[in-house]
C-alpha positions as CSV (number, residue, x, y, z in Angstrom):
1,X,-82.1,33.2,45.4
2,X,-82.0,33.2,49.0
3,X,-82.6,29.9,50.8
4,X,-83.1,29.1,54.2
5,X,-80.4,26.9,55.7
6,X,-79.4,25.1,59.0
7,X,-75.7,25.9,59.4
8,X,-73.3,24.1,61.8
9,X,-70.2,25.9,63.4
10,X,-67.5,24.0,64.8
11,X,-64.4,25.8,65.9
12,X,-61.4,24.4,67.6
13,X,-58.7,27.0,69.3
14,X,-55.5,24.7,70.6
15,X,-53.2,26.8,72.8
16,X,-49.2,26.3,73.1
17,X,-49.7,23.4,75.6
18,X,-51.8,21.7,73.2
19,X,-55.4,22.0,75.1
20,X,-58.3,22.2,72.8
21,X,-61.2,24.3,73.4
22,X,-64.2,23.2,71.1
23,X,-67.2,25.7,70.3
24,X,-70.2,24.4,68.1
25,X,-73.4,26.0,67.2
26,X,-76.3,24.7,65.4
27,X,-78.9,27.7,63.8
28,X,-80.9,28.5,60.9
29,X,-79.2,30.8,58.2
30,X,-79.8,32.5,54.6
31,X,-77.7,30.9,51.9
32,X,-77.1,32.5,48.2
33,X,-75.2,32.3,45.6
34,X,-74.3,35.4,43.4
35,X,-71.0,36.0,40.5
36,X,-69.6,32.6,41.4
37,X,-69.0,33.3,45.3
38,X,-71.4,31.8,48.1
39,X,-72.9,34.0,50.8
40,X,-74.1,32.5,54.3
41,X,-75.5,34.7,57.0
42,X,-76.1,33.9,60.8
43,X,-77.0,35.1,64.0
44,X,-74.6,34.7,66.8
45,X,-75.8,33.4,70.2
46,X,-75.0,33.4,73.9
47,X,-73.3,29.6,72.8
48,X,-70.6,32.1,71.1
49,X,-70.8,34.7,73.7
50,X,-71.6,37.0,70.9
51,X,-75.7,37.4,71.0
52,X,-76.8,40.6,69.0
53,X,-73.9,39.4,66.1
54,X,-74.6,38.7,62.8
55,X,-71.9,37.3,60.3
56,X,-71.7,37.1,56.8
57,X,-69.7,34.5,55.5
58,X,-68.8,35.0,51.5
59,X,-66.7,32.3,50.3
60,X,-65.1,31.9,46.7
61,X,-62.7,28.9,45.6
62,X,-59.2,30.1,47.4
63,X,-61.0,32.7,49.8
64,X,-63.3,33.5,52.8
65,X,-63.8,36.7,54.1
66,X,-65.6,36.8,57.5
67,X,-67.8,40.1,58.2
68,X,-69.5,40.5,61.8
69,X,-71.7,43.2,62.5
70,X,-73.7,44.2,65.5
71,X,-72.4,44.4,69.3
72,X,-69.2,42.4,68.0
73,X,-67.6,44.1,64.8
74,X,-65.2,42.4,62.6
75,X,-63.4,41.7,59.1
76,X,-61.2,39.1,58.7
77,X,-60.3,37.2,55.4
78,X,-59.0,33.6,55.1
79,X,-57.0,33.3,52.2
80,X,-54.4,30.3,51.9
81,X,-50.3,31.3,52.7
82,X,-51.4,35.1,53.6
83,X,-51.1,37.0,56.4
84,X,-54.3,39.2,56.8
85,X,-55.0,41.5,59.7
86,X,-57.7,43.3,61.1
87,X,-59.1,45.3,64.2
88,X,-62.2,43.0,66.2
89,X,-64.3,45.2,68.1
90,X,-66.4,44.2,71.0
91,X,-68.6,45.9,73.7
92,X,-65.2,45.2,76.2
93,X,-62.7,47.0,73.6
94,X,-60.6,46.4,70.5
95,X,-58.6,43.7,69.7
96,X,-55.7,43.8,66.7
97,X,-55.9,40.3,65.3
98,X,-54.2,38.7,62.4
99,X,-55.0,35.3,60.8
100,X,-52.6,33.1,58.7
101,X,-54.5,30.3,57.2
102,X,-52.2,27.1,56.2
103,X,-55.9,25.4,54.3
104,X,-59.2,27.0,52.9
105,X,-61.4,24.6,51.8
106,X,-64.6,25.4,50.0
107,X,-66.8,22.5,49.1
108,X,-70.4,24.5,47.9
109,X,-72.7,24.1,46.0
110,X,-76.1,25.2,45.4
111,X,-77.5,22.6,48.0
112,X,-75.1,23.4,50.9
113,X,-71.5,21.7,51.2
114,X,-68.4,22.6,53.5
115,X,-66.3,25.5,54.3
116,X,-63.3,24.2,56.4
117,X,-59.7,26.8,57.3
118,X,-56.9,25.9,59.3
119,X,-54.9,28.8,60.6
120,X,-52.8,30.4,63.3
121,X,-54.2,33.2,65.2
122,X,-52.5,36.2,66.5
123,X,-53.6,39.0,68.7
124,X,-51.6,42.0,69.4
125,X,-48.8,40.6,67.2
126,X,-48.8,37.7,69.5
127,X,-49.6,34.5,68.2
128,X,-52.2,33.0,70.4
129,X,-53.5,29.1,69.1
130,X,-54.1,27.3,66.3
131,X,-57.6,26.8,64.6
132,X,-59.9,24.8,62.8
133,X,-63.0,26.5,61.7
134,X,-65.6,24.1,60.1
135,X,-69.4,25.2,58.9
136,X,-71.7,22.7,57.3
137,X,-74.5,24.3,55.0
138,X,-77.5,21.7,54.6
139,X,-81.1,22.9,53.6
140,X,-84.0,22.7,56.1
């Protein structure tokens, strides 16, 4: 069943001298559950410099998998210890990017719940910061 949620992104990106950049966004969502994963789905806004976005979030116990469609495309999994890569297209060009998570943590249930990951990002083969991605799922 597809619920409507209020979903809360934080992200953190902390660059090789240490500076923290913080992004949050607060929107309504869909939330579902289907063959033991969780689904969330969200618009993007001008706050993420990605308006006309949508991402799909489907998280299972050891995994997330990120899928943006609209004017910003992208596929990126989270999975703990491996090294996944992926192209991230925008309306400015194409970036290679690769993510190594060192923590995927799933807390969901029916009602909402947690999704935090911790990883290294790299773009071009170059590593670029270290992030913390944190949603909170809550019913309206």
């Amino acid at each position: 069943m597809n619920k409507e949620v209020i979903i809360k992104v934080t992200g953190t990106q902390v660059n090789e001298f240490g500076e923290a950049d913080v992004q949050e966004l607060t929107t309504k969502g869909s939330y579902y559950s289907k063959k033991g994963a969780y689904f969330i789905i969200y618009d993007e806004s001008e706050v993420t410099g990605m308006t006309g976005t949508t991402t799909f979030l489907k998280a299972e116990s050891d995994c997330v998998t990120l899928n943006r469609t609209g004017t910003s495309q992208q596929r990126q999994v989270f999975e703990r210890g491996q090294r996944h890569q992926g192209n991230y297209n925008t309306p400015y060009g194409i970036m290679y990017m690769a993510v190594i998570p060192s923590k995927v943590e799933v807390n969901l249930t029916e009602m909402g719940g947690s999704i935090n990951l911790e990883y290294e990002l790299e773009v071009e083969n170059q590593k670029i910061s270290n992030n913390l991605l944190s949603l909170v799922v809550r019913e309206v």
